[in-house]
KOLRO-925137 format. One line per 5 residues: number of its first residue (from 0); their letters; for each residue x, y, z of C-alpha. Coordinates in steps of 0.001 Angstrom, whole numbers. Example, Ala and Ser with C-alpha at 12.3 -4.5 7.8 and 13.67 -1.06 7.14 Angstrom:
2
0	AS	12300,-4500,7800  13670,-1060,7140 $
END
This chain:
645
0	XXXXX	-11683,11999,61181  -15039,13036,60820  -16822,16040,60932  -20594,16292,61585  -22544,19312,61400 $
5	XXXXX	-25920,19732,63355  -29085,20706,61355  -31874,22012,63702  -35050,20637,63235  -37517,23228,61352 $
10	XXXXX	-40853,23426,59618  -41925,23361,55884  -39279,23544,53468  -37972,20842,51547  -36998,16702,52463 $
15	XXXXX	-33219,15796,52091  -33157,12314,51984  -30726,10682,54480  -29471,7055,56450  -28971,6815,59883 $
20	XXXXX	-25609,5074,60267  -26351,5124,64508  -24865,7381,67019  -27607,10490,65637  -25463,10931,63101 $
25	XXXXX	-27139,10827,59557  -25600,10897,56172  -27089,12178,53393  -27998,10398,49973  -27158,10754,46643 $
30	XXXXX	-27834,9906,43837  -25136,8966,40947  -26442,9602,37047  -24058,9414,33470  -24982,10730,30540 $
35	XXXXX	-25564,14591,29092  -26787,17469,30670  -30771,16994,31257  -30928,13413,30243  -28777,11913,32186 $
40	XXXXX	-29833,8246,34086  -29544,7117,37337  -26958,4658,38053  -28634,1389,39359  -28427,-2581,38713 $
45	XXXXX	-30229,-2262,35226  -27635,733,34291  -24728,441,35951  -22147,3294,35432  -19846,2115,32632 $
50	XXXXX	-15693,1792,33920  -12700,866,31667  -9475,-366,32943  -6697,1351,31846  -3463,-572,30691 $
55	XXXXX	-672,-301,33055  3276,322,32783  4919,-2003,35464  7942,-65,37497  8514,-3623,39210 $
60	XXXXX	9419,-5259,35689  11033,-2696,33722  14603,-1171,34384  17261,946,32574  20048,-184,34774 $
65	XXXXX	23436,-1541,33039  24724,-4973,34093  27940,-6421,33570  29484,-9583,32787  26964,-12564,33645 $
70	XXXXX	24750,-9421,35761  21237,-10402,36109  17861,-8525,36767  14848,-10006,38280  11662,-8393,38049 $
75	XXXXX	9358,-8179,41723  6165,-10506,40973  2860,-9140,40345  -236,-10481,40296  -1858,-9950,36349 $
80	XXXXX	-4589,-12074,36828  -6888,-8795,35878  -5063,-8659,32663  -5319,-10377,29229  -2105,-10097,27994 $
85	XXXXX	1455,-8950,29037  3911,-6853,26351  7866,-7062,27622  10213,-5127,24963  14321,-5847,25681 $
90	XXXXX	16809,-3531,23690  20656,-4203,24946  24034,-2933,23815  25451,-6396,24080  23965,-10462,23459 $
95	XXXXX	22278,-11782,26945  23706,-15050,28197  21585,-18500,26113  18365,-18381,26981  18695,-15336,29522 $
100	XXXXX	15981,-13031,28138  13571,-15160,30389  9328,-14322,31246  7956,-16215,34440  4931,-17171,35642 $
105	XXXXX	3836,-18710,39063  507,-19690,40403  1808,-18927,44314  4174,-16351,44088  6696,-19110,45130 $
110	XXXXX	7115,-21953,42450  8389,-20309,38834  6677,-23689,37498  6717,-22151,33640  9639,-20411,31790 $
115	XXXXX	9411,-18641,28752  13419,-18201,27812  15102,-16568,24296  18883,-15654,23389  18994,-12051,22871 $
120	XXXXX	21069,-10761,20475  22529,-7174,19856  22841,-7071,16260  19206,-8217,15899  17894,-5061,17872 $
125	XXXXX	15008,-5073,20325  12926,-7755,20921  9243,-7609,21828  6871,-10204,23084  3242,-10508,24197 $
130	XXXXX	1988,-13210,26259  -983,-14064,27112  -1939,-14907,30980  -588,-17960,32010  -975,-17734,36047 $
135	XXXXX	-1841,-15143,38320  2454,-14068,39257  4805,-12594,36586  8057,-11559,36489  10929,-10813,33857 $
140	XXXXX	14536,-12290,34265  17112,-11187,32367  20870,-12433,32667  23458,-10756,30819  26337,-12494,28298 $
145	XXXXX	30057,-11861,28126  30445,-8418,28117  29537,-5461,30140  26335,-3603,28745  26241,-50,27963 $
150	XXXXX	22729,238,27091  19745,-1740,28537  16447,-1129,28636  13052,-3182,29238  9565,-2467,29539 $
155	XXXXX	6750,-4464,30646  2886,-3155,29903  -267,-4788,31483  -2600,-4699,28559  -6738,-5544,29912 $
160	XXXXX	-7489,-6910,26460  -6165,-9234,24098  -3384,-7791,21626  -1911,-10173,18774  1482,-11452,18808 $
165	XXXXX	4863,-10238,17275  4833,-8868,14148  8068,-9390,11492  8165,-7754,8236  8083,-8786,4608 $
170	XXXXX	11481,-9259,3969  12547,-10234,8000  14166,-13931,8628  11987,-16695,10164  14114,-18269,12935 $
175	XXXXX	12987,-21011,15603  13848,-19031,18247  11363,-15907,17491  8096,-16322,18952  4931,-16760,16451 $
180	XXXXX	1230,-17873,16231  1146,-21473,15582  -1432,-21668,12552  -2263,-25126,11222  -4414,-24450,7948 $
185	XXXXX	-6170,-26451,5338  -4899,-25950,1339  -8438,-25290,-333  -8455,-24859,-4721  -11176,-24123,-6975 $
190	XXXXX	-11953,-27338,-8564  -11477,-26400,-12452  -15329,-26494,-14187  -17294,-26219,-10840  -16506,-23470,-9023 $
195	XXXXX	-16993,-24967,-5584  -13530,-25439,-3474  -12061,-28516,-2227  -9149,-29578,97  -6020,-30272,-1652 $
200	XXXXX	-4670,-33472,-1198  -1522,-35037,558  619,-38464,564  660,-40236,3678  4110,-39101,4302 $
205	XXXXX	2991,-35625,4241  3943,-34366,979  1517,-32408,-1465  -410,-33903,-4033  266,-31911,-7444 $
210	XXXXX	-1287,-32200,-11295  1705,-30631,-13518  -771,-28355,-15628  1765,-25806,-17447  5638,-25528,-17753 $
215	XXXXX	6804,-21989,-18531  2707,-21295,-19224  2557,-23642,-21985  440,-27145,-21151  2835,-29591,-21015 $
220	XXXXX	2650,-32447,-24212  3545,-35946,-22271  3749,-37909,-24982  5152,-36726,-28455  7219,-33691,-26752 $
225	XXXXX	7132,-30028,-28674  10755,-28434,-28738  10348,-25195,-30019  7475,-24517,-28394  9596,-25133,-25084 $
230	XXXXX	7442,-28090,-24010  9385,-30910,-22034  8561,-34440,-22409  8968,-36249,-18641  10577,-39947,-19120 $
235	XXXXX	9569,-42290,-16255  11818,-44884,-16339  13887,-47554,-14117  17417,-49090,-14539  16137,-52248,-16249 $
240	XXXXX	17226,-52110,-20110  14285,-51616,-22701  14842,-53301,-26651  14918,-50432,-28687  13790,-51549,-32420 $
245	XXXXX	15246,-50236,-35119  11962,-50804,-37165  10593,-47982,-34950  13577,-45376,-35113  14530,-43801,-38388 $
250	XXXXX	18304,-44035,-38059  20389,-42203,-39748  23223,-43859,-41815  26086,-45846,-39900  23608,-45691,-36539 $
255	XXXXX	23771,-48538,-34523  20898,-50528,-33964  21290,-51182,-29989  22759,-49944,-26690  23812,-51581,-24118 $
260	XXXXX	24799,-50504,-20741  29010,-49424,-20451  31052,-50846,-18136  32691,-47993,-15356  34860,-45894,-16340 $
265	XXXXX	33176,-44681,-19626  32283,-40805,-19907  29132,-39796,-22643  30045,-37098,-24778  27373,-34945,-26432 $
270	XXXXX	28143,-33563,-29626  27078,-29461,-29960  24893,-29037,-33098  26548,-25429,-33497  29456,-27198,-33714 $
275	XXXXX	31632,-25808,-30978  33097,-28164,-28488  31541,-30997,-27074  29551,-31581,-23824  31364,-34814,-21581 $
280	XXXXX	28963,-35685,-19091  30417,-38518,-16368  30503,-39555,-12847  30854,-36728,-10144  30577,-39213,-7293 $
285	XXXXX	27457,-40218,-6873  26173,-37462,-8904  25822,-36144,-12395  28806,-33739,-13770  28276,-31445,-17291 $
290	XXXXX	31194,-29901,-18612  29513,-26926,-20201  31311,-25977,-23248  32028,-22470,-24374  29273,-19960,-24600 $
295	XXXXX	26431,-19206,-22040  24510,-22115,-21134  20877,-22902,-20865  20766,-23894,-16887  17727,-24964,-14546 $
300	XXXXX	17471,-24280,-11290  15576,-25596,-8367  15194,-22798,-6015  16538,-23056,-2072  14355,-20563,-435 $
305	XXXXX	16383,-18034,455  13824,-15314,-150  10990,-15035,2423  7454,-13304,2903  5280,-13148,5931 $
310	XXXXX	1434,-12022,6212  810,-8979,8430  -1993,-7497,9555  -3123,-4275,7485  -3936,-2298,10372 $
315	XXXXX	-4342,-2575,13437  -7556,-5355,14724  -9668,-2644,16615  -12280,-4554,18697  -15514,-2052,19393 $
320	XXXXX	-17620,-3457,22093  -21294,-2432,22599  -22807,46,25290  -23389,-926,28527  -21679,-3160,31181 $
325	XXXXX	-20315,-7010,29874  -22174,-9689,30243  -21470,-12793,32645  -19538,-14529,30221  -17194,-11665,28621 $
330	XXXXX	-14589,-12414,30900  -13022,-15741,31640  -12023,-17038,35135  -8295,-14879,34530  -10214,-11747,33789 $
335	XXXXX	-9301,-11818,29867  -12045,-10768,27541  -13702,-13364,25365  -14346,-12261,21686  -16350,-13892,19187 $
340	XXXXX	-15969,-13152,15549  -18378,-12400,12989  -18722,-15244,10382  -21416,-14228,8026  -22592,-17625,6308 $
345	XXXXX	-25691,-15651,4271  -24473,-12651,2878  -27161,-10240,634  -26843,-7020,-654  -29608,-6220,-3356 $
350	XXXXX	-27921,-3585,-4883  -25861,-6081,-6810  -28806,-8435,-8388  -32371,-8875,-8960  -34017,-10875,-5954 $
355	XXXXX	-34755,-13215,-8215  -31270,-13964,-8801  -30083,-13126,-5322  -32928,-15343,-3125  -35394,-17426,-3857 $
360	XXXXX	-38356,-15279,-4565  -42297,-16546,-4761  -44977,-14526,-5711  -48811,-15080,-5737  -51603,-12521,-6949 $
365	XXXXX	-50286,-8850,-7544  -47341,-9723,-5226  -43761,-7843,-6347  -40535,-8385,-5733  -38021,-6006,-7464 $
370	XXXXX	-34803,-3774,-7128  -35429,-523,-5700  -33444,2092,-4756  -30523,123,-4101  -32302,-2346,-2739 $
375	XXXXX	-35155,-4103,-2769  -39123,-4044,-2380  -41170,-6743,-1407  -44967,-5603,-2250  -48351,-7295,-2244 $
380	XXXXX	-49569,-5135,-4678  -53553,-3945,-5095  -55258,-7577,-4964  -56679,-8546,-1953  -55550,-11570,-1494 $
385	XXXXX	-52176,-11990,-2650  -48098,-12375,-1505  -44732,-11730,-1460  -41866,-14027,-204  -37930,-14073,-581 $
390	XXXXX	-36088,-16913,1135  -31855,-17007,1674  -30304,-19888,-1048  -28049,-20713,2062  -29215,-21458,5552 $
395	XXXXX	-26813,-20176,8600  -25222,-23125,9969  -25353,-23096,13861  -22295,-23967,16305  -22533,-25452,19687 $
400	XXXXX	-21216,-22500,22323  -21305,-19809,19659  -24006,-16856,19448  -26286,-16931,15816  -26469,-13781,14698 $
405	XXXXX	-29383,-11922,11484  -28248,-7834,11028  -30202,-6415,8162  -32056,-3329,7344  -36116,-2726,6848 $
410	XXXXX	-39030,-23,6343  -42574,-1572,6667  -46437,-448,5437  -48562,12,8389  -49752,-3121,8812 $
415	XXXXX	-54266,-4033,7597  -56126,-6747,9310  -56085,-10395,7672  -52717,-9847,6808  -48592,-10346,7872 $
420	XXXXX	-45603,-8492,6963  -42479,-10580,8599  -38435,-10400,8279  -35994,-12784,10782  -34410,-15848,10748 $
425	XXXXX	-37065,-18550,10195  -38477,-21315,8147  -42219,-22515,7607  -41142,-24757,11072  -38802,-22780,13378 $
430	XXXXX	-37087,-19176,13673  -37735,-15351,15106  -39191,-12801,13190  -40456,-9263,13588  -43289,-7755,12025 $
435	XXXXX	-47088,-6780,11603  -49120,-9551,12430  -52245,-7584,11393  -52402,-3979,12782  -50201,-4702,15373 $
440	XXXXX	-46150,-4975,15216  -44299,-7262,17497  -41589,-10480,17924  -42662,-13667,17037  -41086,-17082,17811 $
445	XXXXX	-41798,-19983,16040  -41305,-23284,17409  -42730,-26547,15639  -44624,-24393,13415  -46234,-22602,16618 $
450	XXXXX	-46254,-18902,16845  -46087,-16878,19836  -45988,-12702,19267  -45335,-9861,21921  -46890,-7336,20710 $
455	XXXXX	-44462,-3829,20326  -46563,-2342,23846  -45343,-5475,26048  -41753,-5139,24956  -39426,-6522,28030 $
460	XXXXX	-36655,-3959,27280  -37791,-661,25194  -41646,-315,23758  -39353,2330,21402  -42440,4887,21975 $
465	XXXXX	-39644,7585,23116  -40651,8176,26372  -37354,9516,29019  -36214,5723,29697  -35782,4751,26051 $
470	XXXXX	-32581,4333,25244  -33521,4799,21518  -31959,7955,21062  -30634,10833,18432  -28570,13236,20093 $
475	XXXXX	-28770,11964,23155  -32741,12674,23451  -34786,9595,23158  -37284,9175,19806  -39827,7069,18629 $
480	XXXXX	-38922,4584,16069  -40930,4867,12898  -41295,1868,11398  -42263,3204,7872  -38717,4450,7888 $
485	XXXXX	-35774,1964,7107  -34286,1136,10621  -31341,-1522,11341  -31886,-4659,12981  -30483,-7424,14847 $
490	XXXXX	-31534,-10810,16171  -29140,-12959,18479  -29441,-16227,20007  -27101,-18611,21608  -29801,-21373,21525 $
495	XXXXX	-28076,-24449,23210  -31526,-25376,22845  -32724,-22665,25927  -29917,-20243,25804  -31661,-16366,24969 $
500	XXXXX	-33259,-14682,22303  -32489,-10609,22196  -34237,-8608,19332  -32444,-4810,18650  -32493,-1864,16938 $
505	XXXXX	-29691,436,16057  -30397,4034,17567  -30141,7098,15358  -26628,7863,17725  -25460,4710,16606 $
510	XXXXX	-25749,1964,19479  -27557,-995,19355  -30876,-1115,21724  -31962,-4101,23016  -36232,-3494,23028 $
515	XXXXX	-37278,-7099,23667  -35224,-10074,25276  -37051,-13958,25516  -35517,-15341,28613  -35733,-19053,28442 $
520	XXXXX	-33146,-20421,30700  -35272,-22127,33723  -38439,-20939,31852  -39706,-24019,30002  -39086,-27744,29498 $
525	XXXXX	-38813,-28500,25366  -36144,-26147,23536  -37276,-23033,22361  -37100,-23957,18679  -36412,-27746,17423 $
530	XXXXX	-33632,-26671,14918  -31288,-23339,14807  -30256,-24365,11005  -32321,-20862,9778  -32530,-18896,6623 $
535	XXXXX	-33253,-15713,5976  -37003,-15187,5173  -39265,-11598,3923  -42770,-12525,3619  -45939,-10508,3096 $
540	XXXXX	-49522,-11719,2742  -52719,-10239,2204  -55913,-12725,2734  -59018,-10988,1773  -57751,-7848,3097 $
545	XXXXX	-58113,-4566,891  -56159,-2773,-1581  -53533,-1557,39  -50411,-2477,-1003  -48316,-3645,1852 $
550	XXXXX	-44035,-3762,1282  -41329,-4379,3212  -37970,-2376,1607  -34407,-4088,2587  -31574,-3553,1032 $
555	XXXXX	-29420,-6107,3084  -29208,-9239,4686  -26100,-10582,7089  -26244,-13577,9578  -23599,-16235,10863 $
560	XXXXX	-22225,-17556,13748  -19675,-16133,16122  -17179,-18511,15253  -14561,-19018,11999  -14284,-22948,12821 $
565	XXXXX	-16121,-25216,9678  -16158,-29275,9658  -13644,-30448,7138  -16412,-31659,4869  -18505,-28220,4517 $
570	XXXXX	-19479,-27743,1007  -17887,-24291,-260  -19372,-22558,-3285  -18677,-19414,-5160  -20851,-17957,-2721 $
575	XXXXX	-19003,-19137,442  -17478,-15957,2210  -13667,-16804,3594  -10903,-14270,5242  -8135,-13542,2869 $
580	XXXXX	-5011,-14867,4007  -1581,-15291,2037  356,-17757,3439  3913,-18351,3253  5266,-21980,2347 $
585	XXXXX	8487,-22575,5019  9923,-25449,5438  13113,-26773,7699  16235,-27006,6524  17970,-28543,9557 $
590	XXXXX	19143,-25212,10926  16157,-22777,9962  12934,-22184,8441  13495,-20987,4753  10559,-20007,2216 $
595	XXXXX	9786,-22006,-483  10664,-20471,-4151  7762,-20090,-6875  8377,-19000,-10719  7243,-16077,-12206 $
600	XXXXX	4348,-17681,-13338  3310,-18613,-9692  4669,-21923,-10197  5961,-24174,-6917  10062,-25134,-7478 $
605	XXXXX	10581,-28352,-6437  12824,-30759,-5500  11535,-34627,-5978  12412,-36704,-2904  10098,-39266,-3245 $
610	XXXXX	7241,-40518,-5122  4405,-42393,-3508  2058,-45413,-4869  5119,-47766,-4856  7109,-46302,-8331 $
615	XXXXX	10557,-46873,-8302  12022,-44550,-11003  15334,-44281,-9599  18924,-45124,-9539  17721,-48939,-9244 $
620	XXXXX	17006,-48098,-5166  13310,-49200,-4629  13211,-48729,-1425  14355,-45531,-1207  11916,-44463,-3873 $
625	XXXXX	14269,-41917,-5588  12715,-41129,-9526  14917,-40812,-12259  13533,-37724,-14116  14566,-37882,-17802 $
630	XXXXX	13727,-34451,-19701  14118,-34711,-23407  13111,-33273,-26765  12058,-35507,-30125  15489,-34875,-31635 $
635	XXXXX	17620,-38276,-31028  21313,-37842,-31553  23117,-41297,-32130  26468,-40447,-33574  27972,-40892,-30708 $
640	XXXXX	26601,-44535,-29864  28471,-47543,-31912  28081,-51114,-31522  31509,-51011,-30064  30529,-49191,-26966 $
END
């Protein structure tokens, strides 16, 4: 129902803007603003009024209701296509039926076309899972086992960004039917004497490639063999009989000469230099049987993974996007947000290092470049004709589909005619830069060694002069930037070869301004710039220009791509930045996934099934490539060998 209220028409007096919606009746306008008291701004298509979506707690899918033997609960679909991810926790008295702890999904609310299913069981506790959209219809089903339940309880939350998956701790079991993050990752080791890091190698049957380097910490001695130093000599051998020469052996007295193979039936007995009771080795069955003698032995053991460790997140992955409304592009065609990561492939921070030992630095004239501050100054000096340059030892490598990225910080001299002061993501050919191009600051972009500036007063975005617009703001209030001051900023392009260019500056209340965008989609035919492989370049020149000594203070330098993936055959150095992850080796033991064992030196325990290149060192089985590992000292006891055996 409406009610109107007639205004009589008068004179003088203010205008109250209104629309006629027909019938006389007129509705009044009104504007919408956000922001602080006093400087708030009008709501419109180039500020829209920020929103967040809250998560949600489904009633439909969560219950508390007990069911009894073989009792099921099904969940009422709902459409989550507006969500990124769905979180389902099940906690029961009692095991559910196989497979009936059960998430659905259906693109028409009719077919279930793909089932998620798990055993629950009561002595493992709750259960938790979080799936990521699959199709616009969800629903939990649950069927119960054996025995009536006395507790139940499941939740289902509709979370509007992406949250990681289930989380186990150190010490927890790894078993095929929990749920995990399928991670396929490439073994990299410092090659010894280089520093740079290369992929460790694997046999064609999928088995690591490894150089024995140390046993117990002590290098290993493969020929001549070290007992008390506890260093094993490794025999090689095959079942085929080898002459041993007596020449070659210094026997003792009453030592035969040869050995020959025994016929079955025959045990080997190995006398105990302490001399308690002997050690009778023989046939087990197929395997090798000692009969230690009395005393505690000496034994070695090839671990069989019983103990476990899993990597874990340290916190939680907070994910802090920018002011303002997303971007076409944020969201995906399921509503989930799309994140990009920060790789940085040039990394500088002059408080650690010289320039000169940080970038490549070149100098001409009075031109400077030294630490400063924690930092470091770039200065022409007095002369009037001189420079200043520092370029990046590393060049950011640019991905198809991801966003390049330069943050850094930088103060500036007033800029003199006949002269530049420039920071950005260029080379002598291609890049963006801001700067003084003489007096005047502005964005440059450099394509096939041609430069094009906006100067600071043509800005598309935010001149940053501080007038009410700006968004360049402390306090709220906008402010003038002063560029003698050190400022943060950021350069990002998407490139694609006419994707576009955005140049910002952070704001003293912390939010990046964008003051000048290049918009090149539709705009021109050739690419903006002919490569995006950029380094980081500072460069001042004077030509014939005065005394004044013109600087540029930064203290660092970031830029990357928004993406982690590398080709296989990217050269990594010492100065190659990489996330820190500890894996854990697991392998599959026919009914789980165990962990395998390392020594306290850090050492893998293995067990030898096979040996590649085509060595048979076995029980005379070639083709099953089984290796006959002989571990000896130099000692040779023969008193128990005669020519009659």
């Amino acid at each position: 129902m409406v009610d109107n209220t007639e205004l009589n028409a008068g004179t003088g007096g203010d205008v109250i803007s209104t629309d006629d919606i027909g019938g006389g009746i007129k509705v009044q306008r009104v504007k919408v603003q956000f922001g602080a008291d006093g400087s708030a701004i009008d709501v419109s298509s180039a500020t829209p009024l920020p929103v967040r979506q809250e998560n949600t707690i489904s009633t439909d899918n969560s219950t508390t209701a007990l069911l009894g033997i073989g009792g099921n609960f099904t969940g009422t679909s709902e459409d989550v296509s507006q969500f990124s991810t769905v979180a389902v926790i099940f906690d029961s008295s009692h095991d559910s039926a196989t497979d009936g702890m059960t998430v659905e999904w259906s693109t028409d609310n009719s077919n279930w076309d793909k089932m998620e299913s798990f055993t629950y069981t009561a002595a493992d506790g709750a259960r938790h899972f979080q799936f990521p959209i699959a199709a616009q219809h969800f629903r939990v089903n649950y069927t119960n086992g054996g025995t009536g339940q006395t507790t139940f309880r499941v939740q289902t939350i509709f979370h509007t960004v992406y949250i990681g998956t289930t989380i186990h701790r150190l010490v927890d079991s790894v078993n095929p039917d929990r749920s995990a993050t399928l991670s396929k990752s490439i073994t990299m080791a410092q090659a010894a004497g280089t520093g740079d890091f290369v992929p460790v190698q694997a046999t064609t049957a999928g088995n690591f490639k490894v150089s024995m380097e140390e046993i117990n910490g002590v290098a290993p001695s493969l020929n001549t063999g070290v007992r008390d130093a506890g260093t094993q000599r490794v025999t090689v051998a095959t079942d085929d009989l080898v002459p041993i020469s007596a020449a070659s052996l210094p026997l003792p007295a009453g030592a035969a000469t040869s050995a020959n193979q025994l016929t079955a039936g025959h045990d080997v007995t190995v006398d105990n230099v302490a001399g308690a009771s002997a050690v009778n080795v023989q046939d087990g069955g197929n395997s090798l049987t000692v009969d230690a003698p009395t005393g505690t032995p000496v034994n070695v053991q090839i671990g069989d993974g019983t103990d476990q460790a899993l990597v874990t997140p340290a916190g939680d992955l907070n994910v802090v996007t920018a002011n303002g409304p997303p971007g076409p592009g944020t969201y995906d065609t399921f509503g989930r947000l799309t994140i990009g990561n920060l790789n940085n492939q040039v990394d500088v921070q002059f408080f650690r290092d010289t320039p000169q030992n940080l970038v490549t630095v070149s100098t001409t004239g009075s031109g400077t470049a030294i630490s400063n501050i924690g930092g470091a100054l770039f200065s022409s000096g007095a002369d009037t004709t001189a420079s200043s340059k520092g370029v990046s030892e590393t060049n950011v490598i640019y991905r198809s589909g991801a966003e390049v990225y330069m943050v850094w910080t930088a103060r500036f001299t007033a800029g003199v005619a006949s002269s530049y002061e420039r920071i950005g993501l260029y080379n002598t050919n291609n890049g963006f830069f801001i700067g003084f191009e003489g007096t005047s600051f502005g964005v440059t972009t450099r394509n096939n060694a041609v430069d094009v500036t906006v100067a600071k007063a043509s800005f598309s975005d935010d001149d940053l002069t501080g007038d009410a617009s700006s968004l360049f703001t402390r306090d709220g209030t906008p402010e003038a930037i002063d560029l003698t001051k050190l400022n943060v900023y950021r350069i990002r392009f998407g490139w694609l070869g006419s994707a576009p260019t955005c140049f910002e500056a952070m704001a003293p209340d912390g939010h990046w301004v964008i003051f000048h965008r290049t918009l090149y989609p539709n705009l021109q035919a050739n690419p903006s710039i002919r490569t995006a492989d950029l380094p980081i370049t500072v460069d001042i020149s004077k030509t014939t220009a005065g005394a004044t000594d013109l600087q540029i203070q930064t203290d660092c330098w970031g830029a990357g791509v928004t993406t982690n993936h590398q080709r296989l055959d990217d050269v990594l150095t010492d100065a190659s930045l990489a996330n820190t992850i500890r894996a854990v080796i697991s392998a599959f033991n026919g009914t789980s996934f165990v962990n395998i064992q390392a020594t306290v030196a850090g050492n893998l325990k293995m067990s030898v099934q096979e040996v590649s290149d085509g060595l048979d060192i076995g029980a005379g089985n070639a083709g099953a490539e089984t290796q006959r590992v002989s571990i000896s000292t130099d000692d040779v006891n023969l008193a128990a060998i005669n020519a009659g055996q």
